[in-house]
TORNU-420825 format. One record per residue (C-alpha): residue number from 1; x, y, z. Coordinates in steps of 0.2 Angstrom, whole numbers, plus 5000, padded with zeros to 4 digits. Example, Ala and Ser with C-alpha at 12.3 -4.5 7.8 and 13.67 -1.06 7.14 Angstrom:
! TORNU-420825
{atom 1 {5062 4978 5039}}
{atom 2 {5068 4995 5036}}
END
This chain:
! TORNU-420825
{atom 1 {5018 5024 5049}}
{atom 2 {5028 5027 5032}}
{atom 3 {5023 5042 5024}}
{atom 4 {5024 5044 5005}}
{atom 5 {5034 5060 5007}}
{atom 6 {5047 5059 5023}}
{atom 7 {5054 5077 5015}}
{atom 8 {5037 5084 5025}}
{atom 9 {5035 5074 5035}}
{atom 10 {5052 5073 5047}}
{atom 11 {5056 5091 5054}}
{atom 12 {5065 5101 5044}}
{atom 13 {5075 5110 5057}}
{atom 14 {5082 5093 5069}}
{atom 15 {5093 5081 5062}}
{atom 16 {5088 5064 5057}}
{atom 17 {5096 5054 5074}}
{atom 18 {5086 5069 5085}}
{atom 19 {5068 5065 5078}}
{atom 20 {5071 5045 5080}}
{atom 21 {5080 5049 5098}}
{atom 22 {5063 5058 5104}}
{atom 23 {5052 5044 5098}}
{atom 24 {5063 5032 5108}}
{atom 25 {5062 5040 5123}}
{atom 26 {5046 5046 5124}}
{atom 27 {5039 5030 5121}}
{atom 28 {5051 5017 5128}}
{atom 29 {5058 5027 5142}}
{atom 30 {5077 5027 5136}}
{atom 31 {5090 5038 5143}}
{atom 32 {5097 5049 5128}}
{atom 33 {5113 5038 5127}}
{atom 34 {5103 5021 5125}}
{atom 35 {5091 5029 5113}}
{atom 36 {5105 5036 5103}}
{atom 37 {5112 5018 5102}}
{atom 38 {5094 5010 5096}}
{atom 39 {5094 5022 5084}}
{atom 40 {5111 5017 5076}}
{atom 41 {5102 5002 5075}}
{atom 42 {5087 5009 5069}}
{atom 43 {5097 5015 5053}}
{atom 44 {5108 5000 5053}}
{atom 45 {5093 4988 5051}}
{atom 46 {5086 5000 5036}}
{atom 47 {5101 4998 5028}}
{atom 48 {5108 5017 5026}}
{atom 49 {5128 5016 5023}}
{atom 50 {5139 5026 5035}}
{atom 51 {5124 5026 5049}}
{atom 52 {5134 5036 5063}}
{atom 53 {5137 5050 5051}}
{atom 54 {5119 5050 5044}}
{atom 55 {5110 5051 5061}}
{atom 56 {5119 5070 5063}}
{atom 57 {5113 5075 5045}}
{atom 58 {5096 5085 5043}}
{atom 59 {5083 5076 5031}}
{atom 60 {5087 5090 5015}}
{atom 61 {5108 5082 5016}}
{atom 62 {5101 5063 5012}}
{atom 63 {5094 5058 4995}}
{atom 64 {5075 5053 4991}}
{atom 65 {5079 5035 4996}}
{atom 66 {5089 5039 5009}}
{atom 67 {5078 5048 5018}}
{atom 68 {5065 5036 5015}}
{atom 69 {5075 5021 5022}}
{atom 70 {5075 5035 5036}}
{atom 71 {5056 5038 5038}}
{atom 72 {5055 5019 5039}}
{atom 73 {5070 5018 5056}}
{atom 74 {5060 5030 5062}}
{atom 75 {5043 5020 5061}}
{atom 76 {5052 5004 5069}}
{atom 77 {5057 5013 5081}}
{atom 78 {5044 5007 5092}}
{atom 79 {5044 4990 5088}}
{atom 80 {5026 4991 5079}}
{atom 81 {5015 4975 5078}}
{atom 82 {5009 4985 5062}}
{atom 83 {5015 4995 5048}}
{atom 84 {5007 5007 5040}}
{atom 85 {5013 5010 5023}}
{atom 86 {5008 5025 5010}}
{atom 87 {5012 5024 4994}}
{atom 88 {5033 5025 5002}}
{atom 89 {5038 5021 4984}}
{atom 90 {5030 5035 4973}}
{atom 91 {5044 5048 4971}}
{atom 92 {5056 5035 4969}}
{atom 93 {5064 5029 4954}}
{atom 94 {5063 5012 4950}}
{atom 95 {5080 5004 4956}}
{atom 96 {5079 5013 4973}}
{atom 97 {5060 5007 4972}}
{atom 98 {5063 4989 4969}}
{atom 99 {5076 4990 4986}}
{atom 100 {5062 4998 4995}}
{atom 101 {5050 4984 4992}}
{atom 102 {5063 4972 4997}}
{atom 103 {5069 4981 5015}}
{atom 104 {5051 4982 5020}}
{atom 105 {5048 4963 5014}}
{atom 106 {5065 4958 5026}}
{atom 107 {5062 4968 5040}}
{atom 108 {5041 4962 5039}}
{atom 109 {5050 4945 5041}}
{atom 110 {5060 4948 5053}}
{atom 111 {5051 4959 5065}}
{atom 112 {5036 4947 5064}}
{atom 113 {5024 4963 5058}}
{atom 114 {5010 4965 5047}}
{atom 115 {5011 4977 5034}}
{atom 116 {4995 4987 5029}}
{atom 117 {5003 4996 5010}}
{atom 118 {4994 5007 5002}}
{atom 119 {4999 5011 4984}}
{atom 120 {4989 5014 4967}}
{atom 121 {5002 5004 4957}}
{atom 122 {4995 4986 4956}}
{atom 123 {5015 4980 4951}}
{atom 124 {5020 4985 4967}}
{atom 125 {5004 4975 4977}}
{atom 126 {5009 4961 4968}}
{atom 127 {5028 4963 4974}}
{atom 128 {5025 4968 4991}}
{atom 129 {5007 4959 4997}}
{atom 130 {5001 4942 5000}}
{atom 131 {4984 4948 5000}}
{atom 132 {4976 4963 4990}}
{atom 133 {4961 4974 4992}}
{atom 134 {4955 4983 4980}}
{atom 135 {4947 4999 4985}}
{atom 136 {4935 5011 4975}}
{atom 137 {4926 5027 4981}}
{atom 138 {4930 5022 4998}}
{atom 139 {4925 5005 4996}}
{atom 140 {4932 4988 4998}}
{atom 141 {4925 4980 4980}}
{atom 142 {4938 4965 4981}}
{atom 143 {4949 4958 4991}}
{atom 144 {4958 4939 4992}}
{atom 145 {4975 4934 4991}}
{atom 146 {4990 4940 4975}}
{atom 147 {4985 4924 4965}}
{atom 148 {4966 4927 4965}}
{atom 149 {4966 4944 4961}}
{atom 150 {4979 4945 4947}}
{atom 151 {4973 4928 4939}}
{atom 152 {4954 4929 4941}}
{atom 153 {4948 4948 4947}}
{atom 154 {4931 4946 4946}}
{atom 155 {4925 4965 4948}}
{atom 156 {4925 4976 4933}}
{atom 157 {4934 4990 4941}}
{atom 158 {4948 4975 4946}}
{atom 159 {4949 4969 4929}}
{atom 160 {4952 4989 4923}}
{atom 161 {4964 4991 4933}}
{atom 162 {4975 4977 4926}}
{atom 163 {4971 4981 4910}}
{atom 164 {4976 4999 4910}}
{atom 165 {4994 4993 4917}}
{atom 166 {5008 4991 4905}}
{atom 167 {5016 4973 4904}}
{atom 168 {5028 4966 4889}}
{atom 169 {5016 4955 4882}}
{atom 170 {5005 4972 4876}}
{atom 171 {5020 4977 4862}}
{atom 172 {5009 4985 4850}}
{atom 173 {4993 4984 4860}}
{atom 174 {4982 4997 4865}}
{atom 175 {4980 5001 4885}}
{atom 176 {4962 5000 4889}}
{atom 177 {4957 5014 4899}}
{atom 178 {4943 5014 4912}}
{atom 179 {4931 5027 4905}}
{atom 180 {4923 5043 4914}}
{atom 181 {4929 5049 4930}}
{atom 182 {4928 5044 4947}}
{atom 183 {4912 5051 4959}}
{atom 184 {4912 5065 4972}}
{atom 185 {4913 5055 4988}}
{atom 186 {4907 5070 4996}}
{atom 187 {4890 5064 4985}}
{atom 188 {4889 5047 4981}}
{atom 189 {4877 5040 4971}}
{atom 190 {4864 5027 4975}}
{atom 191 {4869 5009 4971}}
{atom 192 {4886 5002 4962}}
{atom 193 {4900 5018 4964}}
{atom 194 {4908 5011 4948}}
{atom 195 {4890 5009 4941}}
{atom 196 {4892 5024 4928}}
{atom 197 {4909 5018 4922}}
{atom 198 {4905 5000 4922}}
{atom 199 {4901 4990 4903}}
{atom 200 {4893 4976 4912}}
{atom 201 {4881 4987 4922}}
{atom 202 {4863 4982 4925}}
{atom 203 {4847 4994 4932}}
{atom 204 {4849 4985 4948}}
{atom 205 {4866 4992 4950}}
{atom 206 {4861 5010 4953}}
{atom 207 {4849 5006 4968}}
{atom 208 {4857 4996 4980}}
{atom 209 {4874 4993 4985}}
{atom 210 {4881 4976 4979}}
{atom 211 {4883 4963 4995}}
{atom 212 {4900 4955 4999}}
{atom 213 {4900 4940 4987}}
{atom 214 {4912 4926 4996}}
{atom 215 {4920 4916 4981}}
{atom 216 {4925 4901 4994}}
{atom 217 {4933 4908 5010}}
{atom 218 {4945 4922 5006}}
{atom 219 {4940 4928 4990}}
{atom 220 {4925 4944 4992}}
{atom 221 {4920 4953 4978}}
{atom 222 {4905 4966 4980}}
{atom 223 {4894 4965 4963}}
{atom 224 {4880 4958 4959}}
{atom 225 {4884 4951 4943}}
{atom 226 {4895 4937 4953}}
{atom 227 {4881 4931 4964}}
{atom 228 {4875 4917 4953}}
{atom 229 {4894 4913 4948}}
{atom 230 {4908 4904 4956}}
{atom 231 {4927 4900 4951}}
{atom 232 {4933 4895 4967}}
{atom 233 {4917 4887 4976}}
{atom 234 {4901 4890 4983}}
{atom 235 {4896 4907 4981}}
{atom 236 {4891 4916 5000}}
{atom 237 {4884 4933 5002}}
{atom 238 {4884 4945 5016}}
END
């Protein structure tokens, strides 16, 4: 797993090559010299400059991006068949961002690993995925693959989303927020969880939760003003 803050989450008090030399050989039964030698690798294949040197430093000597590119050795270090992603890119700036998005994308290829990334910026989705979900109040609302979802979302909360996100075509354009707040998911109302924030939403909405709506066979979007539509072909609840 990449954590979306590697400052807290690698050990303050071990350097950098101790905390990846653990994981090796705990897990893949390495003697410390082997182990020490996948981790060069390790950092070599994130692409950190001066590897050697950085596996003796402690995580406060390396820079945000750095340290991330660190966090991510560190989660290869098993050799996962999945990634687990969250939000690595937030306390980023932009350029280091951007050269995040691509390290991940090239070692994905090459390792031949799924990548689950979790992120609330939908310009880093569409960089990063080939599918998205999109999740509200703990809920999966819609999911299908990049093109769907950014060309024709279909949920209401979907379509708030990108239209509350700044693109050049909007110069002198105002964002359109998503009104209200979000629910307590501790108490969740009956029905639609977007129902009180929704423009379209009807008295059916607040009593029953929307089924899955299948728009063709990777396309799902859970509202109930869907279900007697279709972009992409027959419509298919469950």
């Amino acid at each position: 797993m990449v954590f979306q803050e590697p400052m807290t989450a690698f050990d303050p008090v071990f350097t950098i090559g101790t905390q990846i030399i653990e994981t090796v050989v705990r897990h893949e039964g390495l003697s410390q010299r082997q182990a020490r030698h996948r981790a060069l690798e390790l950092l070599e294949m994130a692409q950190i400059p001066s590897p050697a040197r950085r596996l003796d430093n402690y995580p406060h000597e390396l820079s945000g991006g750095m340290r991330q590119r660190a966090m991510i050795a560190l989660a290869l270090s098993c050799r996962p068949r999945l990634l687990l992603a969250d939000e690595p890119t937030t306390a980023l700036d932009a350029t280091v961002q951007l050269q995040i998005l691509q390290l991940l994308r090239r070692l994905q290829r090459e390792m031949q690993m799924a990548v689950l990334f979790v992120t609330h910026d939908v310009g880093v989705a569409v960089e990063i995925s080939d599918r998205i979900a999109v999740m509200y109040a703990g809920r999966f609302v819609e999911t299908g693959p990049v093109r769907a979802i950014i060309r024709e979302p279909q949920h209401p909360y979907t379509r708030g989303l990108l239209a509350s996100t700044v693109h050049g075509a909007m110069r002198g354009r105002r964002l359109e927020a998503i009104p209200g707040a979000p629910p307590n998911l501790a108490a969740l109302p009956p029905g639609c969880a977007f129902a009180a924030r929704c423009r379209y939403v009807q008295p059916a909405c607040t009593t029953a939760v929307p089924p899955e709506v299948w728009l063709g066979h990777e396309h799902m979007v859970r509202c109930i003003k869907v279900t007697t539509r279709s972009n992409s072909g027959p419509v298919r609840t469950g």
